[in-house]
N, C-alpha and C positions, 0 to 999 in steps of 0.2 A: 504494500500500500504506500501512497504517498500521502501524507499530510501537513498540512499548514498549519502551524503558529502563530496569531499573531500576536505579534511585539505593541502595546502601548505603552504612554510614556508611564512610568512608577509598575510596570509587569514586573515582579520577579522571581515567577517559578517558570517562568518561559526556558529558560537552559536549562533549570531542572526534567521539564515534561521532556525538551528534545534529545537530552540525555537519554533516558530512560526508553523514549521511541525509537531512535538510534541504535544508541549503543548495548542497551539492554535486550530489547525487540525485535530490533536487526531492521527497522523498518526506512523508509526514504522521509526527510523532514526536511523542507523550508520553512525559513522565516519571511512572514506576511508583513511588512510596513504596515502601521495603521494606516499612515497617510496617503498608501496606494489601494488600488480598486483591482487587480490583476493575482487572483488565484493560485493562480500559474500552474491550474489543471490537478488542482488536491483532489484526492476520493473524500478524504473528511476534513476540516475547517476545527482546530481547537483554541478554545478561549482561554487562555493559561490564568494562574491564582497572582494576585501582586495587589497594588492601587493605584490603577490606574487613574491619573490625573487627579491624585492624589485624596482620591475618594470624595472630592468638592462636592457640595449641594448633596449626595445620594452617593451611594459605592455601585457603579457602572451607569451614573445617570449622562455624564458627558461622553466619557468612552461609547456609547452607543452612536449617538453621532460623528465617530471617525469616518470618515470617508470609506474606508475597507468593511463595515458592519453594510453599507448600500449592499456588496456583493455578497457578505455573507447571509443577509436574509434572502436575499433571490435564490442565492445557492441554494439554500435551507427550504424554500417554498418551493422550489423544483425536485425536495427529493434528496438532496445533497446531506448528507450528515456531518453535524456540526455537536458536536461537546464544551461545553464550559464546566473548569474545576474552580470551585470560590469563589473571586473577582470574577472568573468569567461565566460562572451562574449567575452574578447578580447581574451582570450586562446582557444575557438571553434572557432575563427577564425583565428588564426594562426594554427592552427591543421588541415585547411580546412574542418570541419566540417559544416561550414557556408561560405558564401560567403563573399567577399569585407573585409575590414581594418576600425581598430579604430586608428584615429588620433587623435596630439593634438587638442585641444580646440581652437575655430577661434581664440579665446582672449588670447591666450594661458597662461592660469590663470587657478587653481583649483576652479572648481566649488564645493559648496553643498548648494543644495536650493531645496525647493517643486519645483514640474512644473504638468505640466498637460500631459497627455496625451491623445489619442484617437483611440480605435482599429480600424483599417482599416477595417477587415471584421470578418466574426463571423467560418470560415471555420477551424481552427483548433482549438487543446486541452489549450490553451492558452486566446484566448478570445472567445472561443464559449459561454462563459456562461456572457460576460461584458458587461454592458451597453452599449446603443450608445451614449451617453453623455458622458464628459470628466470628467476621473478620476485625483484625485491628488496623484502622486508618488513622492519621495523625490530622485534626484543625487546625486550623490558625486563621481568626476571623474576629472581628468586633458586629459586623453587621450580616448573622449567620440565621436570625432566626426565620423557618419559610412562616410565611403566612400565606391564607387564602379565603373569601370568604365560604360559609359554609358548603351552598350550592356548588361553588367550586371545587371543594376539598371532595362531596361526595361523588362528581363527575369524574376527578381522575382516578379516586380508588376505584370508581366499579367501572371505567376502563384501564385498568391495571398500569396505570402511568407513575404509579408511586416504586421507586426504582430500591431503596435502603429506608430504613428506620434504626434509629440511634438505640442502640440495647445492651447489657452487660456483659461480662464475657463471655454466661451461658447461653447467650438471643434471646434473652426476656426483654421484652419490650415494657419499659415502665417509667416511669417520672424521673425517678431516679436516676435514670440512665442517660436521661435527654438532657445534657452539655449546654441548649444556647436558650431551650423555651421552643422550640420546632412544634407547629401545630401537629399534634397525632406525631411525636418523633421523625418528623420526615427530616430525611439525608437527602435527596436526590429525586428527582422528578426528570421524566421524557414528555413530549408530544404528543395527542393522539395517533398521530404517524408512524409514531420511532423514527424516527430518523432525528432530533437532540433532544440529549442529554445536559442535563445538569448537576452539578452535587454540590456538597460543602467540602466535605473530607476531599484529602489529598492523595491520592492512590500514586501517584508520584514520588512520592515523598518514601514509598514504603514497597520498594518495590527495586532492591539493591541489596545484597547479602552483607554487604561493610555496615547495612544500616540496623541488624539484626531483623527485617521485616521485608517479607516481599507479598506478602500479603495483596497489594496491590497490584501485583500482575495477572491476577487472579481477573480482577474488572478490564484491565488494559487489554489484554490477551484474549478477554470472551468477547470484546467488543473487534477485535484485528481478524478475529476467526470469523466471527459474523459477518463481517462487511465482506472480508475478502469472499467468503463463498458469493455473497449478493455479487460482486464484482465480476466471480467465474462464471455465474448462472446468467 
């Protein structure tokens, strides 16, 4: 596969995700200017974790209007699969590529700590290939919590668009366990299409054997396997 990056200004897990696609993955990666509109023929579009434009007004409310988000939503409306991790979920939801808002943190404190997570179901490119035990992903977010309103919240559960839920190390899902105030524990939400992706957690970040955690190739790898079949098919 080849994928794009793109770089805005304050991105800084951008070398981290290309790392990891690269060098880990074995996969093809450019880096997207924001300030350019040319693709440059990716199979999927990723919005990497940082703060972008320094989180002003909203965390991804400017960074949507880069000139490069024009083509990533066309891409994305034609079918194109596009992922955001953190900063780059909360800019596919300001883009309305994804549903509901990322808020401050209940504690409204910067979070970064492991946490757990747990796929909801195995029906897209994302966790089709994840255990059903709870994985450890690492946060690092001030404006993590999803919201949506309720009508919203119950249209993507019972189209199975809700991708993780925050849980302990057993997969119990409970209060306890939920890190930022996440309505219903959500980590991660897709489209009704499947084709983007959003999370909090960093599967990046944890998905390197020096980092004691690869937990994270787990999501990376099911989503490389998926596309690529779509690609061959």
């Amino acid at each position: 596969m080849k994928f794009g990056v793109v770089v805005f200004p304050g991105s800084n897990c951008d070398h981290d995700m290309i790392y990891v696609l690269r060098d880990k993955l074995g996969q093809e990666v450019v880096e997207l200017w924001h300030k350019n509109s040319d693709l440059q023929g990716v199979d999927a579009v990723v919005l990497p974790g940082g703060f972008s434009y320094g989180d002003y007004l909203r965390s991804g409310a400017i960074a949507r209007y880069s000139p490069i988000m024009n083509s990533v939503v066309e891409f994305a409306k034609n079918g194109g699969y596009v992922f955001g991790i953190c900063n780059g979920f909360q800019i596919l939801c300001e883009a309305d590529l994804l549903p509901g808002t990322l808020l401050h943190n209940l504690n409204q404190k910067f979070i970064c700590r492991n946490t757990y997570i747990k796929a909801a179901n195995h029906n897209n490119a994302f966790t089709r290939d994840v255990p059903d035990t709870a994985i450890r992903i690492p946060i690092a977010h001030g404006e993590g919590r999803y919201y949506a309103d309720d009508e919203t919240i119950a249209k993507i559960e019972q189209n199975d668009q809700v991708l993780f839920h925050y849980c302990d190390e057993n997969g119990n899902i409970s209060e306890r366990a939920n890190p930022n105030g996440s309505v219903k524990n959500i980590a991660g939400i897709c489209n009704a299409e499947r084709n983007v992706y959003g999370m909090m957690p960093h599967p990046e970040r944890a998905s390197d054997e020096e980092l004691a955690n690869k937990d994270g190739e787990y999501i990376l790898q099911s989503f490389i396997d998926f596309v690529t079949g779509k690609i061959k098919n």
